[in-house]
C-alpha positions in Angstrom: 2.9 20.7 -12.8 1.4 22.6 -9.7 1.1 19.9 -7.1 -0.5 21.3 -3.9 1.7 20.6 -1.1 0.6 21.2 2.7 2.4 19.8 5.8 2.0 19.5 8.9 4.7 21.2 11.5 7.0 18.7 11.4 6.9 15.2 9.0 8.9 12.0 9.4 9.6 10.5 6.2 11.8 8.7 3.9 14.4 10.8 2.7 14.0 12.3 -1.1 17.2 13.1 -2.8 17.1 17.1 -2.5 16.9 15.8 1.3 20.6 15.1 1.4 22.1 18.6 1.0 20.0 19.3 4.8 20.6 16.0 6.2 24.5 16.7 5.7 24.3 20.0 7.1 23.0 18.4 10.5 26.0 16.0 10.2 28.2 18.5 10.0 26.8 20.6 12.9 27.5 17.6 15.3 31.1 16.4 13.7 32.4 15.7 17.0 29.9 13.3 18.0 29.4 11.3 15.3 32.5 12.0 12.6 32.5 12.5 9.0 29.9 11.7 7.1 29.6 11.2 3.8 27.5 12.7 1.4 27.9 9.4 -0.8 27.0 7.4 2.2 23.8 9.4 2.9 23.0 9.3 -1.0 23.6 5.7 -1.0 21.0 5.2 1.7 18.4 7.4 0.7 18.5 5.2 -2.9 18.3 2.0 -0.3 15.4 3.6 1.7 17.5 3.4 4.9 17.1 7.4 5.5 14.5 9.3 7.3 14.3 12.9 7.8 12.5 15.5 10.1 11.0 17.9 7.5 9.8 20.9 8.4 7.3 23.4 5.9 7.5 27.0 6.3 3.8 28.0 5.0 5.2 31.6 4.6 8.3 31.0 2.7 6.4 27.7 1.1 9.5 25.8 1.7 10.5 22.7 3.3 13.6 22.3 5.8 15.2 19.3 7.1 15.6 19.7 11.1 16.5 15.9 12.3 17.9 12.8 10.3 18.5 9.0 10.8 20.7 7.0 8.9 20.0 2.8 9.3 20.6 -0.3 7.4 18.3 -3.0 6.8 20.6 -6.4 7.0 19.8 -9.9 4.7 17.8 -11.3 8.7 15.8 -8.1 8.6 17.3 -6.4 11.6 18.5 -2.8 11.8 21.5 -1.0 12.4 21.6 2.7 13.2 24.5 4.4 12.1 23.8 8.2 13.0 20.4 10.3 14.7 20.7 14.1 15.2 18.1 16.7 15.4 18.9 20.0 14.3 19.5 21.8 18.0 17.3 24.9 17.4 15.0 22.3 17.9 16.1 20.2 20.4 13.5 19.3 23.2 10.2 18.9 20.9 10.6 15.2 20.4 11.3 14.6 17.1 14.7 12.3 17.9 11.7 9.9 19.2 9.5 10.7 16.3 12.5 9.4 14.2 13.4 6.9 16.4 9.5 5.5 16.4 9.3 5.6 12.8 12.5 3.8 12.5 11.2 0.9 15.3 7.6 0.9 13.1 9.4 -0.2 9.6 12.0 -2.4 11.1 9.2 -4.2 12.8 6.7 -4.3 9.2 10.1 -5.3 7.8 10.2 -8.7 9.9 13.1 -7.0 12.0 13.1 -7.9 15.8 16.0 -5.7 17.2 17.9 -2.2 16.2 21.6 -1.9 17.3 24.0 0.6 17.5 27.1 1.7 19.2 27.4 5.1 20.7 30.9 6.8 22.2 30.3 6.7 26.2 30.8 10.3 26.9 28.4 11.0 24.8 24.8 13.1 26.0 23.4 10.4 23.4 23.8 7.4 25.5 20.7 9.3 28.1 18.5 9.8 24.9 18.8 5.6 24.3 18.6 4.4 27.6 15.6 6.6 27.8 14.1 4.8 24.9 14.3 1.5 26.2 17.2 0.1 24.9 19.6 -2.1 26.7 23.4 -1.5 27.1 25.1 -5.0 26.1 28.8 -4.0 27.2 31.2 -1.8 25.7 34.4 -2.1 23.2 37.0 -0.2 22.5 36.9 2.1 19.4 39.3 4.1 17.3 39.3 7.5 19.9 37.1 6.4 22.2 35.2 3.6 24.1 31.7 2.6 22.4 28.6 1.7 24.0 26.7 -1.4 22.3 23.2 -0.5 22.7 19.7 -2.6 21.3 16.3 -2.4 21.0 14.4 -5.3 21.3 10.8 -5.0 18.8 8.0 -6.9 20.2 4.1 -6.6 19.4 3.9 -5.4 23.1 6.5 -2.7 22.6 5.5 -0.9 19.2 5.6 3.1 19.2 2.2 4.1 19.9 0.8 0.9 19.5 0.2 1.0 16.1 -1.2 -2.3 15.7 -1.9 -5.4 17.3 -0.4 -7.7 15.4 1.0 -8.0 11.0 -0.5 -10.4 9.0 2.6 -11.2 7.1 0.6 -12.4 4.1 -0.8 -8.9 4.0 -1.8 -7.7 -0.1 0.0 -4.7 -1.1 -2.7 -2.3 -1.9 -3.2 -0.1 -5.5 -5.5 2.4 -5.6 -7.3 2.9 -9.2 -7.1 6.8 -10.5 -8.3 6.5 -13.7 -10.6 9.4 -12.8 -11.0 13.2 -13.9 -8.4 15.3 -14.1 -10.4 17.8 -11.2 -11.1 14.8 -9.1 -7.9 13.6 -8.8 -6.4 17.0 -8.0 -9.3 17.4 -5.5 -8.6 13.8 -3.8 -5.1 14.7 -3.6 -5.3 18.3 -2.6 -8.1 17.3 0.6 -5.9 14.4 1.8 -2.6 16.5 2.3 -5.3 19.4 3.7 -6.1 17.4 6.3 -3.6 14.3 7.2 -0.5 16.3 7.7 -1.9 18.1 10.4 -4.1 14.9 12.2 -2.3 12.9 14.7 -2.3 9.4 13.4 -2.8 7.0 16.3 -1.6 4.1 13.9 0.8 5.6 11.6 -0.1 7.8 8.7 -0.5 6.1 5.8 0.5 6.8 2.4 -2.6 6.3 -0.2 -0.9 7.3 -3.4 2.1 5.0 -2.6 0.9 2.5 -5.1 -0.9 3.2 -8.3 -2.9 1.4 -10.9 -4.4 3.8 -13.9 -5.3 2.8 -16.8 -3.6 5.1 -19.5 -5.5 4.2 -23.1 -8.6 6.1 -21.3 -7.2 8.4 -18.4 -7.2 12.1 -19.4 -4.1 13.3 -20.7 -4.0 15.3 -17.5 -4.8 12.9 -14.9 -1.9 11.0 -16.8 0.0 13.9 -16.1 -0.3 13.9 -12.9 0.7 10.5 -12.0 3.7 10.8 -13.6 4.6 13.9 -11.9 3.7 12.1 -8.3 6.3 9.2 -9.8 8.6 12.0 -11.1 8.4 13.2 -7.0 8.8 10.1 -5.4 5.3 10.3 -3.7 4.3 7.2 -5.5 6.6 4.5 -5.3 5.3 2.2 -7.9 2.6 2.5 -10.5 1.0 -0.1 -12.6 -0.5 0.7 -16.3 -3.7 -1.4 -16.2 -4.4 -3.7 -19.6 -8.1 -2.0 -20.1 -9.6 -5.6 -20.1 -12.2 -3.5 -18.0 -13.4 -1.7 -20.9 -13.7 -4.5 -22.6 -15.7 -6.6 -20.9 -17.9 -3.4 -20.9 -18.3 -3.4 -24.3 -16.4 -0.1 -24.9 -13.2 -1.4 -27.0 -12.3 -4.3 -28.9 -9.9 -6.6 -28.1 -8.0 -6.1 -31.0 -8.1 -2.2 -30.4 -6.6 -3.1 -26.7 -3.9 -4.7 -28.2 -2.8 -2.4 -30.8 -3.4 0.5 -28.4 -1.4 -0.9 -25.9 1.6 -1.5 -28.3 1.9 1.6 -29.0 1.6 3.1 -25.4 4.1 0.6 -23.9 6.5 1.4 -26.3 6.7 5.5 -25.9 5.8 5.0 -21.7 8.6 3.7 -20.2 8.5 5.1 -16.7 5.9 3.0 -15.1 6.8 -0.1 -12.7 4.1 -2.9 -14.1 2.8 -3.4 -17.6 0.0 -5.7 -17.6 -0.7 -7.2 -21.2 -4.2 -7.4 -22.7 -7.6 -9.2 -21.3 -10.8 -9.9 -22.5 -12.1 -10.8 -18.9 -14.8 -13.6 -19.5 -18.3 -12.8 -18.1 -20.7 -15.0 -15.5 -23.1 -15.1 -18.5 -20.5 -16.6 -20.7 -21.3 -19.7 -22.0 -18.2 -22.2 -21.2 -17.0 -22.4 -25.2 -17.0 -18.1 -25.3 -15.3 -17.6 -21.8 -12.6 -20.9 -22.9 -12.1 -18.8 -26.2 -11.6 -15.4 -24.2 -8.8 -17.5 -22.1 -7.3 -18.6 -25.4 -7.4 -14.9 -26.5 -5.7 -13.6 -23.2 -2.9 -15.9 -22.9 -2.2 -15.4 -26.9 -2.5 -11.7 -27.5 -0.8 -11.3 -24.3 2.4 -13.3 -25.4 2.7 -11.4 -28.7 2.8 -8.2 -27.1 5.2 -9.4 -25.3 7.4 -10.5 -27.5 7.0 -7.3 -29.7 7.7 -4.8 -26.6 11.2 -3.7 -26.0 13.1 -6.0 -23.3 13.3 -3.1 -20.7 9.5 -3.1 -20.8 9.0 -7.0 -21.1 10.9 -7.4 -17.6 8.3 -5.6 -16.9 5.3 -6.8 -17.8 2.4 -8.9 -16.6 0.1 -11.4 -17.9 -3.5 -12.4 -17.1 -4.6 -15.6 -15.9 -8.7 -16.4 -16.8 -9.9 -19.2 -15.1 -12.9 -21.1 -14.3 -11.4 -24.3 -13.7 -7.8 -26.2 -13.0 -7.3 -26.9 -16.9 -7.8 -23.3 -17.4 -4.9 -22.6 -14.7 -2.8 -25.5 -16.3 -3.3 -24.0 -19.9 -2.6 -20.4 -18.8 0.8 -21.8 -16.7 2.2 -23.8 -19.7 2.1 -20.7 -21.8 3.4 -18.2 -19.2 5.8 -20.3 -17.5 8.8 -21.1 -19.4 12.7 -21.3 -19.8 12.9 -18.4 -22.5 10.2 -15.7 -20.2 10.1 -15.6 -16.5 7.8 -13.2 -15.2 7.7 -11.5 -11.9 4.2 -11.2 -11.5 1.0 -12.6 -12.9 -2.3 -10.8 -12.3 -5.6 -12.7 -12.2 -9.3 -11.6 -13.2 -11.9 -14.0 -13.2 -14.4 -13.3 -10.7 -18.3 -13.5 -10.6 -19.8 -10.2 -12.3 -22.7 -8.6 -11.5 -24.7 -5.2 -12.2 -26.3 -4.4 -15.5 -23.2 -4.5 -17.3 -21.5 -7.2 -15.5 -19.1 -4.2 -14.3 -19.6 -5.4 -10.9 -16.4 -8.2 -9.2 -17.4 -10.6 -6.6 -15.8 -13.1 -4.3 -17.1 -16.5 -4.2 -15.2 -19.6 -2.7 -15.0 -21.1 -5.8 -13.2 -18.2 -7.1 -11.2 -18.6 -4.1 -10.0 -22.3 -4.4 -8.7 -21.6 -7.7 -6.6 -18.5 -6.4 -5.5 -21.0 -3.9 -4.1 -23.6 -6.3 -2.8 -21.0 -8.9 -0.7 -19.3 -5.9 0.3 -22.8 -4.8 2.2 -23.1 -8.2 3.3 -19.6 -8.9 5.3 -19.5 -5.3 7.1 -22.5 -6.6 8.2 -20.3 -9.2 8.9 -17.5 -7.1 6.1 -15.4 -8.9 3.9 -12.9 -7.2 0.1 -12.6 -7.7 -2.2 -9.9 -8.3 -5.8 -9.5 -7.9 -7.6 -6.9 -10.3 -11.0 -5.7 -9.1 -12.1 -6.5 -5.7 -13.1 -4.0 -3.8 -14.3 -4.0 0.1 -12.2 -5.0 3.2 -13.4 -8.2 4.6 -13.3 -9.7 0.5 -9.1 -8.5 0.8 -8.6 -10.0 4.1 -9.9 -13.3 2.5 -7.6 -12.9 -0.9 -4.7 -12.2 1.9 -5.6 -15.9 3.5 -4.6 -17.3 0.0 -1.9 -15.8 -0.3 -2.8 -12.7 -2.9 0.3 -10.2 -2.4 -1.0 -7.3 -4.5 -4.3 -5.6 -5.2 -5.9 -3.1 -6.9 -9.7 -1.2 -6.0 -11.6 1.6 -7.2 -14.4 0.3 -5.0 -13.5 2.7 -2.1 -14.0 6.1 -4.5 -17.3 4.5 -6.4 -18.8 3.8 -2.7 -18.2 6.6 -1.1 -19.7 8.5 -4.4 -23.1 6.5 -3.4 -23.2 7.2 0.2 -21.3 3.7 1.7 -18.6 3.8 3.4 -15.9 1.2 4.9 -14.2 -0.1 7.8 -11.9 -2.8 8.4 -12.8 -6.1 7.6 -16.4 -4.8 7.5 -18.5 -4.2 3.7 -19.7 -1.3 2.4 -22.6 0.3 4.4 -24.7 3.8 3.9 -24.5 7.1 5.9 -26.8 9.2 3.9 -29.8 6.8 5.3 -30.8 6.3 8.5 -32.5 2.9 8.1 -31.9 -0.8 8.7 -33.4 -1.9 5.6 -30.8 -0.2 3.2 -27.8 -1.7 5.8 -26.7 2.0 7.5 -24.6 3.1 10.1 -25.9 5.4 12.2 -25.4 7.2 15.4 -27.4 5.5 18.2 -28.8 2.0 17.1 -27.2 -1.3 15.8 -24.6 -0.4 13.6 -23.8 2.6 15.5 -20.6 4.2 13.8 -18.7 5.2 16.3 -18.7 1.6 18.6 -17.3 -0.4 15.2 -14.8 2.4 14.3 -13.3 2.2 18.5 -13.6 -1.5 18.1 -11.7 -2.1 14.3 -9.2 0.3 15.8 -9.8 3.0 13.0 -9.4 6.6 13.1 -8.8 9.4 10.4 -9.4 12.8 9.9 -12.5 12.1 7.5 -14.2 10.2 10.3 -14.3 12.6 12.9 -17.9 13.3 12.6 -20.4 10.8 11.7 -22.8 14.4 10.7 -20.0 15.4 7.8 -19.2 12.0 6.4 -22.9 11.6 5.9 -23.1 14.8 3.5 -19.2 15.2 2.3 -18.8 13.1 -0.6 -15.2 13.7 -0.5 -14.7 12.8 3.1 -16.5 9.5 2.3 -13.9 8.9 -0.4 -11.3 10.1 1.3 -12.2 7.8 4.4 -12.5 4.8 2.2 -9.3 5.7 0.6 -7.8 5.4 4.1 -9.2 2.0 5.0 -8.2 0.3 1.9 -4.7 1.5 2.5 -4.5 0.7 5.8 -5.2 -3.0 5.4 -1.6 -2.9 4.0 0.4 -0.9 6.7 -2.2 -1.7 9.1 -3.4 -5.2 9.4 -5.0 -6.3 12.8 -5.7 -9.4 14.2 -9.0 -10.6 12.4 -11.7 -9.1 13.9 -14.1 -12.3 13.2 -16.6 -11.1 16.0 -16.8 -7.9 13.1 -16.9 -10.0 10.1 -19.8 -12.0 11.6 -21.9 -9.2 12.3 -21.4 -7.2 10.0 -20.1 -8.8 7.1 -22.6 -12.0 7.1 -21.5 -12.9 3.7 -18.0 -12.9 4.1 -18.0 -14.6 7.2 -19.8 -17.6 5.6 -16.9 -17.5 3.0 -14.4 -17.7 5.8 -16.2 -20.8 7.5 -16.3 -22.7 3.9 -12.7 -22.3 3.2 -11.0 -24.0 6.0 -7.9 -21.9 5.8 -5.8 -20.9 8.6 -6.8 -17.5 10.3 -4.3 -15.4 11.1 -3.8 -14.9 14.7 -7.8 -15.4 15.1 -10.4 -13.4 17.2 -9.1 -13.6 21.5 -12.1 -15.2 23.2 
C-alpha cells in the first residue's frame, strides 16, 4: 500500500516500534550521562505510550531519522516521571529538547497530570536545560556514583507550552471521523492533510484527524478498506470502529436481515478492528410509536444473537445499540444488554430526530438530550462508556459532552464542506461560496466576518489561511472542518456562550433549556 508520507523538518510524536533501534542509538551516544539503557525498557514504553521521538524526514533519501527522544511514565495519580531526554548533538541548539519537553508537559496535562519529576546527576550540563524550563530544584540525594538533583515541573492552565488552550473540559467526547468514502477521496483527504500540516506551525497543538476511525465495511470499497487497515497496520490510527450499517437501513438500501447476515460473516474473517457495533434498524421521526417500539425490539434481539454467534475475541469487542424514545425503551434496552453472563464496554446510541428527504439527516433536540442524560446516568454505574452515532456540527458535540457522551462519530464535517459550509468551534455550519445573509455566510467585512470568529474561538489551520481559497477549495473546506471536529477533542476551550448565542441561535436555546452545568462558563 503506497501511503503518501510528507513531514515537516522535524516531528514530535509518539514513538512507533521501528523508532526504537534510533532512540537507542541516542542513548548510547550519551552513556555517561544517563547509563545503560535498555532496549526492553524503551520497547516496553513505546507499547505503554510513554515514548516520544524527534523524527526527522529526509525528502531526498525519503527516509525518516530519529534525532531526539524522551522516555516518561504515566503513574496510577496521572503524574509523570521522566526517566531520560537527549537530542542527537548534530543537532543540538535548534530546540527540539523543548519541543520534546512541551509535548511531554501538553499530554501529561490532557492526561489530568499536574507535575513532571525527575532526578538529574548535579554535574550534569542537563541541570541548565531544566532550570531553564521552569522547573524547581527540590533538594538533592545521594545516588549510586553520583549526587542527584530532584527537579519538578508544576502544570497549571497558566503555564501550558504555547498556550495551547484555555482550559480541558474533562467530559470532552472522543471524536471518530466517518471514511466510508471513495477510494480517491480518501487518498486525496489524506495525502492534502500531511501536504500541508507537517509544515504549519500549530499554535494549539497539531492534531491528529485519522486517530480515530469509524467506516462502515459491508459498503466501503474494498480499497478504501484497504487503506484503513494499512493506517491501523502503521499505527497512524489508533482505534477504528466497524459501523453496524443501521444507516443504510434506515435509508432503505438493505434489509435488516441482510445487515445481520452480512455482518456475521464480516466479523468473523475481520478481526483487526477495535469496536464491533452489532446491527440497527434506527427508528425514523415519521415512525409511528408501534413500528419504531418494534425496530427497538429488533435492535436489541438481532443484536444479542450476533453476539452470541461471534467468536469471544470479537464479542469483547462488540457494541450494542440503544433505540429510544422514552425511559421504558432505555429500561427494555438495559435489561437485555446489561447482565451477569455479557458485560460490555461500550454501548452506542442512535435515536435522534431525522430530517431531509430521506430522513438521512440527525438532529439534536432536548428531548433527545434528557434521555442521553438518564441512559448515561445508569451506564456510568456500570462502568460503560457511551457513544453517539450521527451528529455532526460543533456546538450539537459540546452539548452531547455536557451529558456526558465520551465518544462520537461525524461525517458531517466532509458532507458540509462538499456544499460550501464550513465550521468553527462551538459555532454551526455556515456558507463561503455566498456572500449573503439570507443563506447564513461568512464573509470578509460584515457580520459574520470570518476572520473576527476564527481570532475569537481561538482557531487556526493551514486550510483557513485565506477566507478567498476556502470559499472555492472544496478540499480545504473539508479539510478545515476535518480539523475543527478533531480539535473539540484535544482542543476544548472554555465555552464560548457569547459564540454560541450569536451564532448558533438554536443551540444556544438548547443550552438554556437543559439546566446542566457549563463547563468553566463564558468570563464576563
Amino acid at each position: 500500500m503506497d501511503i503518501p508520507q510528507y513531514h515537516q523538518s522535524v516531528t514530535i510524536r509518539l514513538a512507533k516500534l521501528e523508532d526504537i533501534k534510533g532512540a537507542k542509538r541516542i542513548a548510547t551516544q550519551y552513556s555517561n550521562e544517563l547509563g545503560f539503557v535498555n532496549s526492553a525498557v524503551l520497547i516496553e514504553a513505546q507499547k505503554r505510550d510513554w515514548l516520544l521521538i524527534a523524527s526527522r524526514y529526509d525528502t531526498e533519501n525519503q527516509s525518516e531519522e530519529v534525532i531526539g527522544f524522551v522516555n516518561f511514565r504515566i503513574k496510577k495519580d496521572n503524574n509523570c516521571t521522566l526517566y531520560e531526554i537527549a537530542v542527537k548533538r548534530d543537532y543540538h541548539g535548534e530546540g527540539i529538547g523543548k519541543r520534546l519537553l512541551d509535548d511531554l508537559i501538553w499530554r501529561v496535562f490532557v492526561t489530568g497530570g499536574t507535575e513532571i519529576s525527575l532526578k538529574c546527576p548535579v554535574d550534569l550540563p542537563a541541570n541548565n536545560f531544566y532550570q531553564r524550563n521552569s522547573f524547581i530544584l527540590y533538594g538533592t540525594e545521594p545516588g549510586r556514583k553520583r549526587e542527584l538533583n530532584i527537579w519538578k515541573y508544576h502544570i497549571s492552565v497558566a503555564n501550558l507550552p504555547e498556550k495551547r488552550i484555555e482550559t480541558i473540559n474533562n467530559s470532552t467526547a472522543h471524536f471518530f471521523a466517518s471514511l466510508t468514502v471513495k477510494p480517491d477521496e480518501i487518498r486525496k483527504l489524506y495525502s492534502h492533510w500531511h501536504q500541508y500540516a507537517h509544515s504549519f506551525h500549530w499554535k494549539y497543538g497539531k492534531p491528529n484527524p485519522f486517530e480515530r476511525i469509524l467506516i462502515s465495511p459491508l459498503v466501503a470499497r474494498k480499497k478504501t478498506f484497504a487503506f484503513i487497515k494499512e493506517m491501523k497496520k502503521t499505527g497512524e490510527a489508533k482505534q477504528v470502529m466497524f459501523d453496524s450499517g443501521g444507516y443504510f437501513v434506515q435509508k432503505g438500501q438493505i434489509s435488516y436481515y441482510d445487515l445481520h447476515r452480512n455482518l456475521y460473516e464480516l466479523y468473523k474473517k475481520e478481526d483487526w478492528a477495535d469496536i464491533y457495533v452489532l446491527p440497527d434498524n434506527p427508528p425514523l421521526s415519521r415512525d409511528s410509536l408501534e413500528l419504531a417500539e418494534s425496530k427497538i425490539r429488533q435492535t436489541v434481539e438481532g443484536s444479542l444473537r450476533l453476539y452470541r454467534d461471534l467468536p469471544e475475541h470479537i464479542r469483547e469487542k462488540a457494541m450494542p445499540v440503544i433505540h429510544a424514545l422514552k425511559s421504558e425503551h432505555i429500561d427494555y434496552c438495559l435489561r437485555n444488554y446489561i447482565k451477569e453472563d455479557q458485560r460490555f464496554r461500550q454501548i452506542g446510541f442512535g435515536t435522534f430526530p431525522t430530517s431531509g428527504s430521506n430522513n438521512s439527516i440527525n438532529r439534536l433536540n432536548v428531548s433527545a438530550l434528557m434521555i442521553l442524560k438518564q441512559l448515561i446516568k445508569s451506564l456510568d454505574e456500570n462502568g460503560i462508556k457511551m457513544h453517539t452515532f450521527g451528529i455532526s456540527t460543533p456546538p450539537a458535540i459540546y452539548l452531547l459532552s455536557l451529558v456526558g457522551v465520551h465518544s462520537f462519530d461525524s461525517n458531517g464535517w466532509m458532507r458540509s464542506g462538499g456544499y460550501g459550509r464550513i465550521y468553527l468551534p462551538f459555532v454551526r455550519g455556515y456558507l463561503v461560496t455566498l456572500n449573503s445573509r439570507r443563506n447564513s455566510s461568512f464573509n470578509k467585512n460584515g457580520f459574520y466576518d470570518f476572520y473576527k470568529w476564527k481570532e475569537i474561538v481561538n482557531h487556526d489551520c493551514p486550510f483557513c489561511q485565506s477566507f478567498d481559497e476556502l470559499s472555492k477549495n472544496r478540499w480545504f473546506r473539508i479539510l478545515h472542518n476535518l480539523t475543527v471536529m478533531t480539535e473539540l477533542e484535544t482542543h476544548h476551550r472554555i465555552p464560548k456562550l457569547e459564540v454560541m448565542e450569536t451564532l448558533s441561535k438554536d443551540y444556544y436555546r438548547i443550552l438554556q433549556n437543559l439546566n446542566l452545568p457549563q463547563s468553566g462558563g463564558y468570563p464576563n
